[in-house]
Every structure is written in structure tokens, then in C-alpha cells.
Backbone atoms as SQL, in Angstrom:
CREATE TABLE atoms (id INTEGER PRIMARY KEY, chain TEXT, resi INTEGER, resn TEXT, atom TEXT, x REAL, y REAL, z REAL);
INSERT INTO atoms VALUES
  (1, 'A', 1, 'UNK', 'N', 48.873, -21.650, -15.165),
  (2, 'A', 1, 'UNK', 'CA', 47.946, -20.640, -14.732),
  (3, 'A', 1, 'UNK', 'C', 47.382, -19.874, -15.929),
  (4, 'A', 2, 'UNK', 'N', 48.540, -19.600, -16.891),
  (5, 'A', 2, 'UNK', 'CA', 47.728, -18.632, -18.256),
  (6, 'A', 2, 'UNK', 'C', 46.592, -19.539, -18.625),
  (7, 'A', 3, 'UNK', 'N', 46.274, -20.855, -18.866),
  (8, 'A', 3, 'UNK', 'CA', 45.228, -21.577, -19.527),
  (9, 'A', 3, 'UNK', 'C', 44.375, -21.994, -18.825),
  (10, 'A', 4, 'UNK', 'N', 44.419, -21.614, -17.594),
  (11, 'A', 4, 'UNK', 'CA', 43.202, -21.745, -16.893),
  (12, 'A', 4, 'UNK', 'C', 42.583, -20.471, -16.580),
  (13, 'A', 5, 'UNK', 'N', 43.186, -18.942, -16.974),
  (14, 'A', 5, 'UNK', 'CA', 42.784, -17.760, -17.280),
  (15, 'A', 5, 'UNK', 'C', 41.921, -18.203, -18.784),
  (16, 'A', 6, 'UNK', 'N', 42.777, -18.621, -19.886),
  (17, 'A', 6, 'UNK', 'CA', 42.051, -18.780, -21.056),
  (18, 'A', 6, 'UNK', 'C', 41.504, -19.633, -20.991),
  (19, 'A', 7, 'UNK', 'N', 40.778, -20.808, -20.524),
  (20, 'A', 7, 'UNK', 'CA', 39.622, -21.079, -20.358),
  (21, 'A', 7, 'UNK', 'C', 38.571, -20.685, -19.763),
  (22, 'A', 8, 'UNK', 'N', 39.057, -20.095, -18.570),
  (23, 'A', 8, 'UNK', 'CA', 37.765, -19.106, -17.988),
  (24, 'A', 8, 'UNK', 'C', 37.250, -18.357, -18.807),
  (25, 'A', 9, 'UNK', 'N', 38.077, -17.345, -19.524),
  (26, 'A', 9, 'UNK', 'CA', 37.615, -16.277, -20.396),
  (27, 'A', 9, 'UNK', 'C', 37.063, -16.655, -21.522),
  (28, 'A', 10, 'UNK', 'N', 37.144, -17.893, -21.743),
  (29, 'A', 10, 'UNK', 'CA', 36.552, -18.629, -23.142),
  (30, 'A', 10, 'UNK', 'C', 35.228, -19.076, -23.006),
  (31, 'A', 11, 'UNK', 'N', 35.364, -19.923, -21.594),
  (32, 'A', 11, 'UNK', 'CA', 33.488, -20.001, -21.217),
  (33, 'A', 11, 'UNK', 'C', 32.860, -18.781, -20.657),
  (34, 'A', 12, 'UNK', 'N', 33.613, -17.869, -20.104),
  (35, 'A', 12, 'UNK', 'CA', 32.561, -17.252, -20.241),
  (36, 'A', 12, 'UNK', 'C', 32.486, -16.015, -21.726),
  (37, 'A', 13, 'UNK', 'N', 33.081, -16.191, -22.436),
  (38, 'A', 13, 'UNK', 'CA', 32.343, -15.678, -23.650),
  (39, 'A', 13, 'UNK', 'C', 31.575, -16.964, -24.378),
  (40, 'A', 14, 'UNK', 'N', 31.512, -17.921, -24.376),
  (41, 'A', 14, 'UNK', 'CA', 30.765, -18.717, -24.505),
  (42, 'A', 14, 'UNK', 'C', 28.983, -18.533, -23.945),
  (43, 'A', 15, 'UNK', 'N', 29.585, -18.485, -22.536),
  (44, 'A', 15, 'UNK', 'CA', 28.098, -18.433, -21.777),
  (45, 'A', 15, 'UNK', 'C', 27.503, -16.492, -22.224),
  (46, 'A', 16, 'UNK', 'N', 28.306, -15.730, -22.541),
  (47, 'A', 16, 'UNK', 'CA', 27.529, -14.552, -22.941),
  (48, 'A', 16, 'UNK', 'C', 26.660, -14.383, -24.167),
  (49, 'A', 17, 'UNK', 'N', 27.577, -15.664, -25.385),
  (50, 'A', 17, 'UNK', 'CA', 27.147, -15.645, -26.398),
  (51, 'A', 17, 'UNK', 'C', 25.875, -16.362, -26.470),
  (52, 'A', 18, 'UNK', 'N', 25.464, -17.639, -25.933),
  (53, 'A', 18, 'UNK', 'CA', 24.314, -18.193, -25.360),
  (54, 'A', 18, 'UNK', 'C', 23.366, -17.395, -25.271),
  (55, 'A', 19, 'UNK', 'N', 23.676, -16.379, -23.833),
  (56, 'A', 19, 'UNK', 'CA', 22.621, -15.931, -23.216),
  (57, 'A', 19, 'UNK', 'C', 22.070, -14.592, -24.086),
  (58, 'A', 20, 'UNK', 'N', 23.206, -13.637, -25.196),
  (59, 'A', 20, 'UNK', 'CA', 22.595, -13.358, -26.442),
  (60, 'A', 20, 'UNK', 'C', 22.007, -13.946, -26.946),
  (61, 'A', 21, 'UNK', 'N', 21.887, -15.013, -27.095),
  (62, 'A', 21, 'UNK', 'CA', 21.208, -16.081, -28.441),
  (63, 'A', 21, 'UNK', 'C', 19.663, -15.777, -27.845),
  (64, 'A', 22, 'UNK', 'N', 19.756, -16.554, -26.715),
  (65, 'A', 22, 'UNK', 'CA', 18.549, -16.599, -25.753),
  (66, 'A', 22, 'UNK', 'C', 17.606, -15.486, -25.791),
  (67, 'A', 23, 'UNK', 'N', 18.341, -14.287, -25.428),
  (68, 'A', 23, 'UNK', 'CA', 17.753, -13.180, -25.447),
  (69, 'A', 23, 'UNK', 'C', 17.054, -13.022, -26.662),
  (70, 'A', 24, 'UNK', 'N', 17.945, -12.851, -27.968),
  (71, 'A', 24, 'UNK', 'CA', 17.498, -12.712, -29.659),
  (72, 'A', 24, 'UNK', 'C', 16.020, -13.369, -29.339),
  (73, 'A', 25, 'UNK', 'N', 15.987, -14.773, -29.266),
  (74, 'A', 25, 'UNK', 'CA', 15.253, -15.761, -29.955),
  (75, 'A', 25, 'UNK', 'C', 13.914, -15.634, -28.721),
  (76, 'A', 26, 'UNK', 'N', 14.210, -15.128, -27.625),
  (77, 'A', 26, 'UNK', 'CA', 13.082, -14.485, -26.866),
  (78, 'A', 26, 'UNK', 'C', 11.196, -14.098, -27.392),
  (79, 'A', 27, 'UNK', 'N', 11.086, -13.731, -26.451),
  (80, 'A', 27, 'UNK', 'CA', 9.555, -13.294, -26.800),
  (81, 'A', 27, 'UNK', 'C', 10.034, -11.289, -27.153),
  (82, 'A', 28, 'UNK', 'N', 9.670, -11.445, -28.087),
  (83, 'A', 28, 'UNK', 'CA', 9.834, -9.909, -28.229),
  (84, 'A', 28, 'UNK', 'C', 8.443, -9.104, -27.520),
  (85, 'A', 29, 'UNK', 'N', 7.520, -9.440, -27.708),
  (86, 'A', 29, 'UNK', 'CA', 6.269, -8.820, -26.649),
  (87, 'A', 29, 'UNK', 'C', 6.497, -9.490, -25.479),
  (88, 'A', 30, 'UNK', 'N', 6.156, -9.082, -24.382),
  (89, 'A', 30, 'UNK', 'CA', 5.629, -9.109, -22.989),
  (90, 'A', 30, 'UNK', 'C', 4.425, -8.594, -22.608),
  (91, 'A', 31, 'UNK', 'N', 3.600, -7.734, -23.176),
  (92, 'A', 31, 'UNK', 'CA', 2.377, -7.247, -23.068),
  (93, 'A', 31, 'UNK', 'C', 1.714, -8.485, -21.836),
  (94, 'A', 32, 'UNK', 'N', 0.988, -8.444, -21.106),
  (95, 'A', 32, 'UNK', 'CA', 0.022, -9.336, -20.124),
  (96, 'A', 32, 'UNK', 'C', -1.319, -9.982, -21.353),
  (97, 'A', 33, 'UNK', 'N', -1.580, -10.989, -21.421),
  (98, 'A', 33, 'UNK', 'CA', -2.634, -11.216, -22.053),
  (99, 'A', 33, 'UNK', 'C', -4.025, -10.389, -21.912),
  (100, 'A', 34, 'UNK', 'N', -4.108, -9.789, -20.723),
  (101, 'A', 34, 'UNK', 'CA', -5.447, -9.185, -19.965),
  (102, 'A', 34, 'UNK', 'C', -5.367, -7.678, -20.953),
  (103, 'A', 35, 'UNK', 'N', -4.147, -7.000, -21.569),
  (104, 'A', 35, 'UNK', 'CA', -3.830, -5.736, -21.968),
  (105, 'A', 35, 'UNK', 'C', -4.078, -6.452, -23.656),
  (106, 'A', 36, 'UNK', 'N', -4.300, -7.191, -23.979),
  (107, 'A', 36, 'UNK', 'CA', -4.118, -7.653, -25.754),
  (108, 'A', 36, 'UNK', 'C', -5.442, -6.858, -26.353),
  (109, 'A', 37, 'UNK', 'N', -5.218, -5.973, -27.374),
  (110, 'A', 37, 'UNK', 'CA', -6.431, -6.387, -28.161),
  (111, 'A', 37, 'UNK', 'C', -6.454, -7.270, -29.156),
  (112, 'A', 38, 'UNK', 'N', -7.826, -7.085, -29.446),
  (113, 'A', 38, 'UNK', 'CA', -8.785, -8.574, -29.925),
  (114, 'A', 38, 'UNK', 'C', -8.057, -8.344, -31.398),
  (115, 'A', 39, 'UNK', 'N', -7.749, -9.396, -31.913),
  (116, 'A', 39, 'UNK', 'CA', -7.313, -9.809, -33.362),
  (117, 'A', 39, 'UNK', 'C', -8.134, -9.812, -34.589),
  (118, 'A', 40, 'UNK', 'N', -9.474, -9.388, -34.026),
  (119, 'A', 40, 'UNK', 'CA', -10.398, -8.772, -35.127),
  (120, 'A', 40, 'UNK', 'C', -10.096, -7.620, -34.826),
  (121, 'A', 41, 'UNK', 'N', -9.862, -6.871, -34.134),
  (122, 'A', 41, 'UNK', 'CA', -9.519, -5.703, -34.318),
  (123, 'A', 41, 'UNK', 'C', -7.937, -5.057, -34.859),
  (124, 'A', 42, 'UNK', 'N', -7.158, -5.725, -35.039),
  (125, 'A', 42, 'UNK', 'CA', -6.281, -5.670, -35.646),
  (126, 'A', 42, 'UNK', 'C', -6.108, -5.500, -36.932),
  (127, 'A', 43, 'UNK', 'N', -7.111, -7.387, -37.501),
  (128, 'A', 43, 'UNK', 'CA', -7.158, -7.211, -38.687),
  (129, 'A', 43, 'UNK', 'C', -8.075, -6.071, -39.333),
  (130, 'A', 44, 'UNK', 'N', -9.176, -5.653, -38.766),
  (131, 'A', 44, 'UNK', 'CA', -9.836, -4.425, -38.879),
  (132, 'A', 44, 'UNK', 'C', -9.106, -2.931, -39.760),
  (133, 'A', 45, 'UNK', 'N', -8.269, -2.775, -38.471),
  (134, 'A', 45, 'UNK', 'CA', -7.056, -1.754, -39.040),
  (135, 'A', 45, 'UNK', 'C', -6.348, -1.990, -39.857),
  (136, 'A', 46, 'UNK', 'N', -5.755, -3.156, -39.926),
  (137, 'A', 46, 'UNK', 'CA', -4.905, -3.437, -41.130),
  (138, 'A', 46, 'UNK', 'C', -5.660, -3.181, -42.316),
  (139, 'A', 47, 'UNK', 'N', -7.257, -3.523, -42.414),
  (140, 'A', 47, 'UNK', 'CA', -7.794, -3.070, -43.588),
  (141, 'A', 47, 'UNK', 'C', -8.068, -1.982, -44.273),
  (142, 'A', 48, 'UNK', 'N', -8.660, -1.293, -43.216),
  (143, 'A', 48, 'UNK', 'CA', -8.332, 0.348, -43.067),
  (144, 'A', 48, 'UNK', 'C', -7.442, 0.912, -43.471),
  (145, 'A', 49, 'UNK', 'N', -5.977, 0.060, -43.221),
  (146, 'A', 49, 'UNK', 'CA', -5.130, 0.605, -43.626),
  (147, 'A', 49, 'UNK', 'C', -4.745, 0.330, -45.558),
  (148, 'A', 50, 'UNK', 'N', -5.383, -0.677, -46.242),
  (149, 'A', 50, 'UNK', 'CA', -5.264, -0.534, -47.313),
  (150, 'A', 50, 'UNK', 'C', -4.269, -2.219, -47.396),
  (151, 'A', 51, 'UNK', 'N', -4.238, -3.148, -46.075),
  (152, 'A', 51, 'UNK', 'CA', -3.794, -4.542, -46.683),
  (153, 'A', 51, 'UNK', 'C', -5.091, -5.251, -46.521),
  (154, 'A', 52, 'UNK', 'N', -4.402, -6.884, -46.987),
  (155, 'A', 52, 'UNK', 'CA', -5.037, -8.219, -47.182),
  (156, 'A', 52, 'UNK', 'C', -4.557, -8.594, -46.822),
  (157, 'A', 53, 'UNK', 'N', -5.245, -8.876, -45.791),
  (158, 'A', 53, 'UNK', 'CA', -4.708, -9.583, -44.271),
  (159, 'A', 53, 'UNK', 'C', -4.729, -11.485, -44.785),
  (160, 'A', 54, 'UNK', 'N', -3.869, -12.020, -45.044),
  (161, 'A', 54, 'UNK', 'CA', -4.092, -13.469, -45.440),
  (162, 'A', 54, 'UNK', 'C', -3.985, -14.206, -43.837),
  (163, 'A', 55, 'UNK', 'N', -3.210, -13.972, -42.673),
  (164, 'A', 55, 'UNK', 'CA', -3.021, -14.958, -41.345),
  (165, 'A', 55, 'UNK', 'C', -2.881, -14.190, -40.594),
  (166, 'A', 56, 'UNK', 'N', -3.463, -14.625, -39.338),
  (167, 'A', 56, 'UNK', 'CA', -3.024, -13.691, -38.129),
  (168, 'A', 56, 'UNK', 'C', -2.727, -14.929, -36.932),
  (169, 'A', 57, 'UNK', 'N', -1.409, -15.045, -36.577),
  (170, 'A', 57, 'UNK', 'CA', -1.492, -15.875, -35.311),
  (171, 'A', 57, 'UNK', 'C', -0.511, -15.029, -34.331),
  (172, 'A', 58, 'UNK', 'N', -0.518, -15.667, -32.891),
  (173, 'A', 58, 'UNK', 'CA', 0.684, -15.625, -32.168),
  (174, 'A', 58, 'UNK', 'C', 1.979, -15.903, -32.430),
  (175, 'A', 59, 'UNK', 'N', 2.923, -15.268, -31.714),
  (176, 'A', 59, 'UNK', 'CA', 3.937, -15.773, -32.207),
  (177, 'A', 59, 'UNK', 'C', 5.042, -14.513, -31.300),
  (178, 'A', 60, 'UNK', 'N', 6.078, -15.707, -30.478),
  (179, 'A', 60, 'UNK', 'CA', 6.881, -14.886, -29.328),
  (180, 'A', 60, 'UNK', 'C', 6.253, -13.649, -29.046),
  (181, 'A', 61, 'UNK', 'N', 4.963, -14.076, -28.261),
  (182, 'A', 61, 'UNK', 'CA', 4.068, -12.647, -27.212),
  (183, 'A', 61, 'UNK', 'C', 3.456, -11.843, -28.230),
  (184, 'A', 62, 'UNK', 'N', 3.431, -11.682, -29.402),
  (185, 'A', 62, 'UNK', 'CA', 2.952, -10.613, -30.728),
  (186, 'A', 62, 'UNK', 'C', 2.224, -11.236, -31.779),
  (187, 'A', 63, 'UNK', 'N', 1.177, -10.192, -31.784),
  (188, 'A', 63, 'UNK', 'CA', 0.509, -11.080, -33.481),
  (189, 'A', 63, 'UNK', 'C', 1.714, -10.875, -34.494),
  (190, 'A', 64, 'UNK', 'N', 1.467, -12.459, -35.175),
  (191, 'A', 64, 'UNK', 'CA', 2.437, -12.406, -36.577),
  (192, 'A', 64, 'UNK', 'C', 1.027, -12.079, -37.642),
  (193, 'A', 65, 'UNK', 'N', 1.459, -11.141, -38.355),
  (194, 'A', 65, 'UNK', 'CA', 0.597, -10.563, -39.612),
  (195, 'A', 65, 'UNK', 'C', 1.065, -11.123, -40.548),
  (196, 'A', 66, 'UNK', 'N', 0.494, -11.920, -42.003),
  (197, 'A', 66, 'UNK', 'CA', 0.902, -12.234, -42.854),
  (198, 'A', 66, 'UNK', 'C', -0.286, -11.561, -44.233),
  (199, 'A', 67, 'UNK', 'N', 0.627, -10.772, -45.217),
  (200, 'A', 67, 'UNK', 'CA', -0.495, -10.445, -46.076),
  (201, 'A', 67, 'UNK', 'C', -0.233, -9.349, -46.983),
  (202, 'A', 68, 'UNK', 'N', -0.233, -8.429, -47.537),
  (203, 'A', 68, 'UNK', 'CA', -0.456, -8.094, -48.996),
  (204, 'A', 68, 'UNK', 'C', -0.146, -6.329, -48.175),
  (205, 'A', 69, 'UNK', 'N', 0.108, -5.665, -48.173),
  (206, 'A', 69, 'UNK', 'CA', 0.153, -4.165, -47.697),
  (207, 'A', 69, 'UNK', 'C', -0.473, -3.215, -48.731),
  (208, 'A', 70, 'UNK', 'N', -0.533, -2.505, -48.545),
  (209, 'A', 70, 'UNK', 'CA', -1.200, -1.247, -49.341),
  (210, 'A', 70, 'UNK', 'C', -0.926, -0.559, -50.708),
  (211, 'A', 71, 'UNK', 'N', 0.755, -0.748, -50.858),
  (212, 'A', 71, 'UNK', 'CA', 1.563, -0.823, -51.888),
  (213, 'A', 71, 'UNK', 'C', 1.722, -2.270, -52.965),
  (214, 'A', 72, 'UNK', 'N', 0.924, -3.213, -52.650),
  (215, 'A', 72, 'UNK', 'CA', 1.409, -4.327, -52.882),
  (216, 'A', 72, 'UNK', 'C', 1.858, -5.444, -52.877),
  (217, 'A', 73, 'UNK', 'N', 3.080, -5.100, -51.519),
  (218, 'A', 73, 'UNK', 'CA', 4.350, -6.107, -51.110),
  (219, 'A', 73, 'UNK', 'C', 3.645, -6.826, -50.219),
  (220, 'A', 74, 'UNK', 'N', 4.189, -8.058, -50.537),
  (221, 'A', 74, 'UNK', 'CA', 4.078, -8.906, -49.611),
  (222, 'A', 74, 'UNK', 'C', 4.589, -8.645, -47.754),
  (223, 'A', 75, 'UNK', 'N', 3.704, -9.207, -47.081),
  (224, 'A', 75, 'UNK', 'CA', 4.563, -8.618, -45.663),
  (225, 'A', 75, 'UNK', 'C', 4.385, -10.072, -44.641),
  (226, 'A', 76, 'UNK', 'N', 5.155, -10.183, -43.456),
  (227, 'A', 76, 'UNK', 'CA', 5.126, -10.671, -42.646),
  (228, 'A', 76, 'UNK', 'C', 5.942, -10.099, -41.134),
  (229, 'A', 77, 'UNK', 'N', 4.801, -9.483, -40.247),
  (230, 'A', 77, 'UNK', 'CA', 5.255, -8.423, -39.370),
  (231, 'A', 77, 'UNK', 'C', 4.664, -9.330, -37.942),
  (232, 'A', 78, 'UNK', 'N', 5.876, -8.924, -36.921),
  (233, 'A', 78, 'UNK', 'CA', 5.615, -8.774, -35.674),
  (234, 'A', 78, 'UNK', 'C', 5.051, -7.692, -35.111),
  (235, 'A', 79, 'UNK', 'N', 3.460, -7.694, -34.503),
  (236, 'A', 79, 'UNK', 'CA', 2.898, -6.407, -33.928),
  (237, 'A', 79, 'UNK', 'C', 2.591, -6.664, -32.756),
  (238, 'A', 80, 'UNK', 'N', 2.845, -5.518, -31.905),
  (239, 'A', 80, 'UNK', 'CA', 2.475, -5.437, -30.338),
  (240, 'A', 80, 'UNK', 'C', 0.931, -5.330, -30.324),
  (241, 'A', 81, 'UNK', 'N', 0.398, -6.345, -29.146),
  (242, 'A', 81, 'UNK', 'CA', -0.913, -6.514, -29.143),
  (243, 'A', 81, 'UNK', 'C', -1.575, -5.646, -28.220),
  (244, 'A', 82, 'UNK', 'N', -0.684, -4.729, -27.529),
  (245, 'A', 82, 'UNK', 'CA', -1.471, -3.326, -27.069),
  (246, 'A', 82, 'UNK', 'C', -2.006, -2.608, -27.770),
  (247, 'A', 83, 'UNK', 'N', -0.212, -2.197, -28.778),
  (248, 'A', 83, 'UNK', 'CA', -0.651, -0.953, -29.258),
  (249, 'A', 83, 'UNK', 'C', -0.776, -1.246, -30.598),
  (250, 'A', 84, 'UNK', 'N', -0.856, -2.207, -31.334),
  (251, 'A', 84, 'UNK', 'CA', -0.666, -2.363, -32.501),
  (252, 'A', 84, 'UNK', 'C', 0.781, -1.613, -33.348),
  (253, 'A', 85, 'UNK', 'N', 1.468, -1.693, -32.683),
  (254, 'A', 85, 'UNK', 'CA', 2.529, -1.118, -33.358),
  (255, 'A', 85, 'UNK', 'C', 3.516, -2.317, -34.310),
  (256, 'A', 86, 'UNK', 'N', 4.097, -1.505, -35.005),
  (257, 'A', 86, 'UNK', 'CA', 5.160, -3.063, -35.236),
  (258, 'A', 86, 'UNK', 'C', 6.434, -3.008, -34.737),
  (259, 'A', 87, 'UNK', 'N', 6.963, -4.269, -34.372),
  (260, 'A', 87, 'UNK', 'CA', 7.779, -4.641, -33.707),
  (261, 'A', 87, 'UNK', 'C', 8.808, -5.212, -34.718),
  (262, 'A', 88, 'UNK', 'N', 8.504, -5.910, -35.471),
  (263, 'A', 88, 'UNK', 'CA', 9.538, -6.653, -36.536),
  (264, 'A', 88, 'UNK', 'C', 9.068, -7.134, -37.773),
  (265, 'A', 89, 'UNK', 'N', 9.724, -6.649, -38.653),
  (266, 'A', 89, 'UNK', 'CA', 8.923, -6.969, -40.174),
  (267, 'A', 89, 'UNK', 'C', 10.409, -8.038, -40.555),
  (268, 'A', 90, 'UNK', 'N', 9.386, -8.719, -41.307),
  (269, 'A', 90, 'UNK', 'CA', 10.761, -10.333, -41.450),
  (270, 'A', 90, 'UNK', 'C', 10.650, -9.844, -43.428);
């Protein structure tokens, strides 16, 4: 009976660790496509803001920004396509 307790408890930390994974590797935006703004307007602001915008694609529900920032540094950011906010800088 104990090892069929410790196997239960083993798959299911197994299956929790999964469904973390899952979650991680998810779409970090959900925004509706109908709510996106336009990706010229993004890169717009980004200029405004003082980068060089080198790529702009999709990528898990969010524009991926790739490009030069204001200071210099190189960047590659996850931004929400509502609000333009950022979501994840890699």
C-alpha cells in the first residue's frame, strides 16, 4: 500500500510539473486580435521613444520587438498589443 501512495504522489507531481511547464511556455498575451494595435504604430512609439526598431513579429499573443533602445543596448521584448506595455524582456 505505501508504494502505491508513492506512486500516486509521484505522478501527480509529475503531472503538476507538466502543467507548469505548459503554463510557462504559454501565450503570455491573450489580448483578442480585434483589441491589437497596428504594428506601425508600435514601431512609431518605439521611435519616439529614442530605439531602432530592427524586427517586429508575433510571438505567444505579443509583438516580439527586436532592436537598439535609447541607451544603446541591444533589446528583445515581449509587448502587449493593447497597451503597448512590456511583458517580457529576454
Amino acid at each position: 500500500m505505501k508504494h502505491i501512495l508513492t506512486l500516486s504522489g509521484l505522478t501527480t507531481l509529475a503531472l503538476l510539473a507538466g502543467f507548469g511547464q505548459a503554463m510557462a511556455s504559454g501565450d503570455h498575451c491573450t489580448v483578442p486580435k480585434a483589441e491589437w494595435q497596428p504594428r506601425e504604430a508600435l514601431e512609431a512609439k518605439l521611435k519616439a521613444d529614442g530605439w531602432d526598431v530592427r524586427k517586429i513579429k508575433i510571438e505567444d499573443g505579443c509583438y516580439e520587438v527586436y532592436g537598439i533602445d535609447a541607451t544603446g543596448a541591444k533589446q528583445e521584448v515581449l509587448i502587449d498589443p493593447k497597451t503597448f506595455e512590456p511583458v517580457r524582456k529576454s
